[in-house]
N, CA, C and O atoms as a Tinker XYZ file with bonds, in Angstrom:
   304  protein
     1  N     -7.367000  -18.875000   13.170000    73     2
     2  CA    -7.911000  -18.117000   12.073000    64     1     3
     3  C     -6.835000  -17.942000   11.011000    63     2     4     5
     4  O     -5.729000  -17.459000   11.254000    81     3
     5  N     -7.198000  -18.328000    9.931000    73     3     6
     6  CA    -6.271000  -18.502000    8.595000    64     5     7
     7  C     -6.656000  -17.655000    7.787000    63     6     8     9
     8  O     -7.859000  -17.459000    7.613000    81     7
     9  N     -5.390000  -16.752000    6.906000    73     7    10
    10  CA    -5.637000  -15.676000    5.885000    64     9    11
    11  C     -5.911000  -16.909000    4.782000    63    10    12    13
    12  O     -5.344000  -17.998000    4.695000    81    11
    13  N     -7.127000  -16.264000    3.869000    73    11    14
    14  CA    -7.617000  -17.082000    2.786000    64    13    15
    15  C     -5.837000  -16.480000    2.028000    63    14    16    17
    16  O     -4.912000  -15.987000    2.675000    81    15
    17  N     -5.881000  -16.773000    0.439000    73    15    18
    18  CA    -4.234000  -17.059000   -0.398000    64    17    19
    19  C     -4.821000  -14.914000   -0.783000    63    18    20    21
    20  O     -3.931000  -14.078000   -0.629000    81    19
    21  N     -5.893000  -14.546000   -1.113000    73    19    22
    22  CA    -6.118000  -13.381000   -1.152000    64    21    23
    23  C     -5.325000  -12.285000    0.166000    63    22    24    25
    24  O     -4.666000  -11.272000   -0.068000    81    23
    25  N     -5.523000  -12.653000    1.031000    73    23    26
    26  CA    -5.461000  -11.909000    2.037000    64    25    27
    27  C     -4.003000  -11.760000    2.232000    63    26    28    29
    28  O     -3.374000  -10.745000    2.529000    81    27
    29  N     -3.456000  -13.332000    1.942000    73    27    30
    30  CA    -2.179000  -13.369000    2.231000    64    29    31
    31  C     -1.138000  -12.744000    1.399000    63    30    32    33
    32  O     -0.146000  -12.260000    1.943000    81    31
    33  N     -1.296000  -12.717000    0.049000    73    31    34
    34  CA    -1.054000  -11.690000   -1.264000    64    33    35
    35  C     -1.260000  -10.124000   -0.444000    63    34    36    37
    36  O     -0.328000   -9.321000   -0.399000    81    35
    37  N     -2.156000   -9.937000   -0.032000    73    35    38
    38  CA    -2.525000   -8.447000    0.221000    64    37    39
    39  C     -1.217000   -8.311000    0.984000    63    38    40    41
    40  O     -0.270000   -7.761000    0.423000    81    39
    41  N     -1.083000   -8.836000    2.393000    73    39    42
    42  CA    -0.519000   -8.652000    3.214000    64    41    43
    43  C      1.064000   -8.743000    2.865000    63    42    44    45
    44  O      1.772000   -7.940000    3.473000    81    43
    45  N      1.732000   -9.670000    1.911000    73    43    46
    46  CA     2.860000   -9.547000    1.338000    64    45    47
    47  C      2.920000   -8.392000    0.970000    63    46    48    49
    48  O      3.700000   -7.739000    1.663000    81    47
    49  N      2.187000   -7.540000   -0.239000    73    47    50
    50  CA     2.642000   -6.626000   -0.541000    64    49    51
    51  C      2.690000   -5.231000   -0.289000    63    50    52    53
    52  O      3.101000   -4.262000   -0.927000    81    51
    53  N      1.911000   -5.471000    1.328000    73    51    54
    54  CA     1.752000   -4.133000    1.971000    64    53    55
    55  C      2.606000   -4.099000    2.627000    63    54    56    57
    56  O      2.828000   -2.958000    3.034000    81    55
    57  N      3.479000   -5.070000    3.086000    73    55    58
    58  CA     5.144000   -5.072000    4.377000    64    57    59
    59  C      6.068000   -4.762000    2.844000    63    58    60    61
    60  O      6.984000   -3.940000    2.856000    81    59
    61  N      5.704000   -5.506000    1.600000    73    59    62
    62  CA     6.661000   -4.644000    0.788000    64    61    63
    63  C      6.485000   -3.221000    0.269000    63    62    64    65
    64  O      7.430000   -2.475000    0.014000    81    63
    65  N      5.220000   -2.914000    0.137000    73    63    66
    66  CA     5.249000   -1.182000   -0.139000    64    65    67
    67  C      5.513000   -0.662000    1.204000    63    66    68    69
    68  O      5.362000    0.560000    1.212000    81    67
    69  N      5.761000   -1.014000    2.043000    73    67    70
    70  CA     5.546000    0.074000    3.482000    64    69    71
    71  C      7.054000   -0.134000    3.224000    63    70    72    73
    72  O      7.745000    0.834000    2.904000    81    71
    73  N      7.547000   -1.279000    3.344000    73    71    74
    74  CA     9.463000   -1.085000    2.988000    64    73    75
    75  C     10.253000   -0.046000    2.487000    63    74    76    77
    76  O     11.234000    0.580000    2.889000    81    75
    77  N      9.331000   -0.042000    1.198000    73    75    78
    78  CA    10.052000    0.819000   -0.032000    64    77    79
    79  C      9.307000    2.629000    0.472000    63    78    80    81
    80  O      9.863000    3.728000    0.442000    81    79
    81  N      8.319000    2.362000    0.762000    73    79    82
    82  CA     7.951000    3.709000    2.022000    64    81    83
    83  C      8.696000    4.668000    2.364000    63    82    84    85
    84  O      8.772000    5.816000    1.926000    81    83
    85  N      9.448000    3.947000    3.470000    73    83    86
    86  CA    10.176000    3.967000    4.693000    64    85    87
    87  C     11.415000    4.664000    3.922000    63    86    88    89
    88  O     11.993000    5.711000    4.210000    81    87
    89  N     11.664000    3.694000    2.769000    73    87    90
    90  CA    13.216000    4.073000    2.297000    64    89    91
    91  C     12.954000    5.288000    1.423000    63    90    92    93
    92  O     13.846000    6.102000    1.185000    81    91
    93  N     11.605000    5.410000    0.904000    73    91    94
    94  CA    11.851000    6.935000    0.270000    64    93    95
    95  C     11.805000    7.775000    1.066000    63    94    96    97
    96  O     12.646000    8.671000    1.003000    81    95
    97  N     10.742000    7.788000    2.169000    73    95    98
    98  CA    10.412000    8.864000    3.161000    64    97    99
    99  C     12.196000    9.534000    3.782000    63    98   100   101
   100  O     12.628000   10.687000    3.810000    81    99
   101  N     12.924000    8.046000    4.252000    73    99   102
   102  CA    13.796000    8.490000    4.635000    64   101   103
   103  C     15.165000    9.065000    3.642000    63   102   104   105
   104  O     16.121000    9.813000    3.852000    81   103
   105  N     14.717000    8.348000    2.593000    73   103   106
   106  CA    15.698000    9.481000    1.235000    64   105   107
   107  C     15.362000   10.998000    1.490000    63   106   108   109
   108  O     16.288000   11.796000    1.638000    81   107
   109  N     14.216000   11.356000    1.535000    73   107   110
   110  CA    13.533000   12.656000    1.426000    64   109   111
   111  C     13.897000   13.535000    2.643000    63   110   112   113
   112  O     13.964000   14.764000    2.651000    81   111
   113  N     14.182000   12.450000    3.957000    73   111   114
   114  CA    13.703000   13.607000    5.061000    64   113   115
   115  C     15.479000   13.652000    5.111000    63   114   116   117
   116  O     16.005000   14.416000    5.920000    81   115
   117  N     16.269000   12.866000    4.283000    73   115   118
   118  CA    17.966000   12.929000    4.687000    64   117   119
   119  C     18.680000   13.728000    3.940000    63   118   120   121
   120  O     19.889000   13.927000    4.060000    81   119
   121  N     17.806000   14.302000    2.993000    73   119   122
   122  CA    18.045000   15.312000    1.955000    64   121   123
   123  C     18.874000   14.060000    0.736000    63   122   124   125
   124  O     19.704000   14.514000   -0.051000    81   123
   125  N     18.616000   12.887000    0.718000    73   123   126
   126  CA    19.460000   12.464000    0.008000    64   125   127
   127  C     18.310000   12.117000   -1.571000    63   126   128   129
   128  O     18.894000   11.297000   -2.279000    81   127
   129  N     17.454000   12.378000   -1.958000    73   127   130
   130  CA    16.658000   12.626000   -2.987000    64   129   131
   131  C     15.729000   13.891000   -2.718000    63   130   132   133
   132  O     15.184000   14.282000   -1.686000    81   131
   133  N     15.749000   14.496000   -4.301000    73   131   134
   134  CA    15.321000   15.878000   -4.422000    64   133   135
   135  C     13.895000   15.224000   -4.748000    63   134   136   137
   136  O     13.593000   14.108000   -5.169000    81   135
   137  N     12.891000   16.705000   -4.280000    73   135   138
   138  CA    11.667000   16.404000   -4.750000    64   137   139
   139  C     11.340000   16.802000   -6.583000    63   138   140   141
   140  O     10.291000   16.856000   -7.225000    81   139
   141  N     12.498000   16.977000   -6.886000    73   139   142
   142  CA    12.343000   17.063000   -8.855000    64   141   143
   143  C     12.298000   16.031000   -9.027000    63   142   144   145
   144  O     11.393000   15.554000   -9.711000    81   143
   145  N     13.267000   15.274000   -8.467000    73   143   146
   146  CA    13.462000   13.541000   -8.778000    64   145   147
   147  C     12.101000   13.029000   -9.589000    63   146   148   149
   148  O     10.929000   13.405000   -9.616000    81   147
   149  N     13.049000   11.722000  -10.392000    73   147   150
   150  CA    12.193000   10.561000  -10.341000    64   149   151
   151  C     11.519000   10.451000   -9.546000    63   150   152   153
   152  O     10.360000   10.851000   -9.649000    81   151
   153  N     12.024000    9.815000   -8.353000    73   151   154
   154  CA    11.435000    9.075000   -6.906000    64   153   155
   155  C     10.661000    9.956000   -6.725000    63   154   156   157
   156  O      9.845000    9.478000   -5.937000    81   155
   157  N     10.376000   10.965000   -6.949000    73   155   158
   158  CA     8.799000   11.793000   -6.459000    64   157   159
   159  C      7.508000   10.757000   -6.717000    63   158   160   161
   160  O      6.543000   10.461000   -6.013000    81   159
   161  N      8.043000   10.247000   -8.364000    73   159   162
   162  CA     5.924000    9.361000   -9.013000    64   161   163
   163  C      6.498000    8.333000   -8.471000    63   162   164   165
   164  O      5.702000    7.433000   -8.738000    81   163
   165  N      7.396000    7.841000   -7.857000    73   163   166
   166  CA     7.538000    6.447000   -7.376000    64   165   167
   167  C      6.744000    6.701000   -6.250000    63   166   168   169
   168  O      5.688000    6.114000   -6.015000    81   167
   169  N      7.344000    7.743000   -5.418000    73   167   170
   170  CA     7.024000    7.991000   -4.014000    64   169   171
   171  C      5.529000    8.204000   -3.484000    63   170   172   173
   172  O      4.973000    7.921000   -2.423000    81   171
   173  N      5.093000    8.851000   -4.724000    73   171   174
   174  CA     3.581000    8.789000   -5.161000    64   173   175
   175  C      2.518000    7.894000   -5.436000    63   174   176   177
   176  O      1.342000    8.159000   -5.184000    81   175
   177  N      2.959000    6.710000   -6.012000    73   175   178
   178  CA     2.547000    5.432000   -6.070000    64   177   179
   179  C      2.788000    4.591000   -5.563000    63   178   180   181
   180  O      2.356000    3.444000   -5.674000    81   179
   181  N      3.704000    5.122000   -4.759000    73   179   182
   182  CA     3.741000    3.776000   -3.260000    64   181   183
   183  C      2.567000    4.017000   -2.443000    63   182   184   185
   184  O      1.640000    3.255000   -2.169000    81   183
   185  N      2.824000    5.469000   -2.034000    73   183   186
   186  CA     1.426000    6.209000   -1.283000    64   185   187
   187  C      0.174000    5.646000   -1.768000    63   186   188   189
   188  O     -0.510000    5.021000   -0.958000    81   187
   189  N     -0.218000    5.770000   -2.936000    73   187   190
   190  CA    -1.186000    4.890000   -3.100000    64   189   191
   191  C     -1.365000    4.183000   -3.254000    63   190   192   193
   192  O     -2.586000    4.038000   -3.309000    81   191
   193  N     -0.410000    2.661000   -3.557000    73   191   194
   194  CA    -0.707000    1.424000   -3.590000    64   193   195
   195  C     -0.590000    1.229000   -2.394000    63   194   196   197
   196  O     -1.269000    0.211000   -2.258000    81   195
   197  N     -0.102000    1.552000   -1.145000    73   195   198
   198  CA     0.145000    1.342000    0.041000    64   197   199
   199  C     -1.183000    1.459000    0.758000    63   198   200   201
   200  O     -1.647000    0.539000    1.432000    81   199
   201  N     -1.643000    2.368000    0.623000    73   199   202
   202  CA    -3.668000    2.538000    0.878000    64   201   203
   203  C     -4.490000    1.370000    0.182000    63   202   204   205
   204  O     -5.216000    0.559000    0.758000    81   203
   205  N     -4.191000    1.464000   -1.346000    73   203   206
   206  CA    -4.713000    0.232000   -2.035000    64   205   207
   207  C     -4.702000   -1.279000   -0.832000    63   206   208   209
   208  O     -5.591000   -1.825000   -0.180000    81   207
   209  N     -3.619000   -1.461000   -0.951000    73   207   210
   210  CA    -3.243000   -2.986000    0.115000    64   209   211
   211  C     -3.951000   -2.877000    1.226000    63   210   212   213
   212  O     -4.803000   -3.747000    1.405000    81   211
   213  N     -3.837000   -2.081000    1.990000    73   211   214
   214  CA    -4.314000   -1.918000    2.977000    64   213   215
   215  C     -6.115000   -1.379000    2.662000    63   214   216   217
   216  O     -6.783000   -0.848000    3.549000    81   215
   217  N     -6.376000   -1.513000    1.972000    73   215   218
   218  CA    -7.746000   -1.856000    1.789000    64   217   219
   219  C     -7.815000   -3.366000    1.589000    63   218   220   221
   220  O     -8.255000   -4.108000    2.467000    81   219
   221  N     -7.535000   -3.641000    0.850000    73   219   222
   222  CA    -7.677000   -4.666000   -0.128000    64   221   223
   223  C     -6.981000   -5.887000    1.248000    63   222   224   225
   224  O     -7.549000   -6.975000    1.343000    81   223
   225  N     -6.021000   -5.638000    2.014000    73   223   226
   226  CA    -6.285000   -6.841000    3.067000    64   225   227
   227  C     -7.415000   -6.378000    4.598000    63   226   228   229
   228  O     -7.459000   -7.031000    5.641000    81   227
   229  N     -7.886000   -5.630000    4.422000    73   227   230
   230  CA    -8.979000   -5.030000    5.196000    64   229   231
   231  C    -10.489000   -5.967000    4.613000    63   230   232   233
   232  O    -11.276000   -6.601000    5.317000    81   231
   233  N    -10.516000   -5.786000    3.251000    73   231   234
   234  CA   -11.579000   -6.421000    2.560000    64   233   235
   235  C    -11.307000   -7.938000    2.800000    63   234   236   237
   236  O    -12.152000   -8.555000    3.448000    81   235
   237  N    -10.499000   -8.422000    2.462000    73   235   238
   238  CA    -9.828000   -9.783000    2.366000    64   237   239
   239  C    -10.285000  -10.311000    3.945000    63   238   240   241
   240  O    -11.147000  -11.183000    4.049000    81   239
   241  N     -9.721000   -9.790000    5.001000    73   239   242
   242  CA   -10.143000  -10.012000    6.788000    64   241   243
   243  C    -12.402000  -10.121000    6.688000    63   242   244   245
   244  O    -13.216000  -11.021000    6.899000    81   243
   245  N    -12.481000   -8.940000    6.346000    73   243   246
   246  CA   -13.886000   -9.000000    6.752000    64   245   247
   247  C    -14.909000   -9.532000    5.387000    63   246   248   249
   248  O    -16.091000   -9.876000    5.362000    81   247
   249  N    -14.138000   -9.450000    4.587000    73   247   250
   250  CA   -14.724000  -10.157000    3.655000    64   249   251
   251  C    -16.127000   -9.479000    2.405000    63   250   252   253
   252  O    -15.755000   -8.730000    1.502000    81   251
   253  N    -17.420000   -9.798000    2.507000    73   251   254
   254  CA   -18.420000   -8.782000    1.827000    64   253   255
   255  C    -19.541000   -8.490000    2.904000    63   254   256   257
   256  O    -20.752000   -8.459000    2.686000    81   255
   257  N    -18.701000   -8.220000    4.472000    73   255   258
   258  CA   -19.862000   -7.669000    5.393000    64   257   259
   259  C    -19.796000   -6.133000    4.925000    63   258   260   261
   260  O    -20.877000   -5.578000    5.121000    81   259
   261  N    -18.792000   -5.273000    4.343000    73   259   262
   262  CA   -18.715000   -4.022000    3.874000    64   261   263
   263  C    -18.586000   -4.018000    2.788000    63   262   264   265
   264  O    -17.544000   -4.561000    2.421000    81   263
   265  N    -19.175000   -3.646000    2.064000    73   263   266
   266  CA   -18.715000   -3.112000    0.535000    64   265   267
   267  C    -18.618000   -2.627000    0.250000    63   266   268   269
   268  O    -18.587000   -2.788000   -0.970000    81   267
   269  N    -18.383000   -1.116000    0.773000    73   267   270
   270  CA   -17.799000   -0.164000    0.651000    64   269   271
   271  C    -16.338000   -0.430000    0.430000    63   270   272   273
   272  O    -15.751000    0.011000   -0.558000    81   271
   273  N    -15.713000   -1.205000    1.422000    73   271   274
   274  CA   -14.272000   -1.294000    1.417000    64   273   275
   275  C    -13.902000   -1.975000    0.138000    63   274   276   277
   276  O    -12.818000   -1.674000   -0.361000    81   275
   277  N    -14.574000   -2.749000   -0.384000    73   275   278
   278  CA   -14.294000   -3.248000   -1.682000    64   277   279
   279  C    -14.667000   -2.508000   -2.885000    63   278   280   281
   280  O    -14.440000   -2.989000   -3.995000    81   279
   281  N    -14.978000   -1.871000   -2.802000    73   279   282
   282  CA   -15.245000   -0.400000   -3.954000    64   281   283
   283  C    -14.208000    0.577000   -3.861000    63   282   284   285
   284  O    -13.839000    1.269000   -4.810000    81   283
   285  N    -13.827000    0.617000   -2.912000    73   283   286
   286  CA   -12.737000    1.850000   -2.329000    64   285   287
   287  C    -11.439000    0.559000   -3.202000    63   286   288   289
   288  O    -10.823000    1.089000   -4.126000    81   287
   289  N    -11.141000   -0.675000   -2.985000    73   287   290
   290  CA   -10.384000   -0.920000   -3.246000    64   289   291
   291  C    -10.118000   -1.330000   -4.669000    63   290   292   293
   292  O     -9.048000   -1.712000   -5.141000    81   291
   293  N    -11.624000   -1.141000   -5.448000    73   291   294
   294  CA   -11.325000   -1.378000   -7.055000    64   293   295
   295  C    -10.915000    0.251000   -7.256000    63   294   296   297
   296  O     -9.827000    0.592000   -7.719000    81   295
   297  N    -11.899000    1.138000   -6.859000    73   295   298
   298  CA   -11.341000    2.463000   -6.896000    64   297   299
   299  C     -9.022000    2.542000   -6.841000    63   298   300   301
   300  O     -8.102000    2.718000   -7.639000    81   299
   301  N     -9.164000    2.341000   -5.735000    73   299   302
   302  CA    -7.665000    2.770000   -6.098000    64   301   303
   303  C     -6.409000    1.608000   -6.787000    63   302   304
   304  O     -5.273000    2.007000   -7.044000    81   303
């Protein structure tokens, strides 16, 4: 079973937002970025592009048996 070039896009950029994730979460929990910061709307829009992807290679796997999931993913 082969990711169509959609799916495979999705999936690139959800191991890269979960990356950049990881490294804010752990800025935050090391006290080494304040929540005034910048990195707060970064940290914020990872959060949601990170849901985004992960819709959007959810849709990509099952394709238009749900369409909900593909509404949710023009939504975010």
């Amino acid at each position: 079973m082969g990711f169509s070039s959609e799916t495979s896009a999705a999936l690139v950029f959800l191991i890269l937002y979960t990356i950049l994730f990881v490294l804010l979460l752990i800025g935050y929990i090391g006290r080494y970025l304040s929540w005034g910061s910048r990195y707060t709307i970064i940290f914020f829009h990872v959060t949601i592009r990170l849901s985004s992807q992960a819709l959007g290679l959810a849709s990509g796997i099952i394709g238009y048996k749900n369409i909900n999931l593909l509404v949710a993913y023009f939504i975010l």
